[in-house]
N, C-alpha and C positions, 0 to 999 in steps of 0.2 A: 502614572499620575505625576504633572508636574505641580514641582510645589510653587507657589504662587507669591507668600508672603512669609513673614518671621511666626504669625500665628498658626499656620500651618507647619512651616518646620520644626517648631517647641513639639508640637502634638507628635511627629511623627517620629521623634528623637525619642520623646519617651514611649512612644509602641512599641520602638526598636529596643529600649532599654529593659522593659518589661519583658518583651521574647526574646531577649539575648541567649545564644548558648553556651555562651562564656563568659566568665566574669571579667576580664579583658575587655570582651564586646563592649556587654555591658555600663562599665566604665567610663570605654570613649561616649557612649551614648548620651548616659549622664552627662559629661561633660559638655558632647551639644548641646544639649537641651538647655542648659545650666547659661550659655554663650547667646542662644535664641529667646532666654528667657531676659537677657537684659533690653531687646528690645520691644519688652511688653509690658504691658500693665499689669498691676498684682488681678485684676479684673478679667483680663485675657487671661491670663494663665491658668486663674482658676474653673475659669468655662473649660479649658482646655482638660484639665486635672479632674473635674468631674465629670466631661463626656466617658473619660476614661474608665471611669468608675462605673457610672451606669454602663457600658457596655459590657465593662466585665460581671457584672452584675447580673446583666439579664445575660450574657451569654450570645450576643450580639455582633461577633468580630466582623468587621466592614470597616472601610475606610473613609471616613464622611468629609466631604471637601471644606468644611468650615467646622470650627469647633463648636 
């Protein structure tokens, strides 16, 4: 998957941050995401923050090309 735009990278920084297997990882991840989130809206982000959710939710893991 190429990523396309900054609302796409926030999302995938924190999938990454979420499956990390080190707290290390982890970390850097946050920190993207943290770096991708300054060029979004509190409105982007939160589509992004609750696809998350619902997927973890239902049990869902896929990677959907928009949030």
């Amino acid at each position: 998957m190429t990523i396309k735009n900054p609302q796409q990278a926030y999302y995938q920084a924190l999938v990454l941050a979420i499956t990390a297997e080190t707290e290390e990882q982890h970390k850097e991840c946050v920190s993207m995401a943290e770096s991708f989130a300054a060029n979004l809206s509190d409105k982007q982000q939160k589509e992004c923050q609750n696809k998350i959710v619902s997927i973890l939710k239902k049990g869902d893991f896929y990677t959907p090309q928009e949030c």
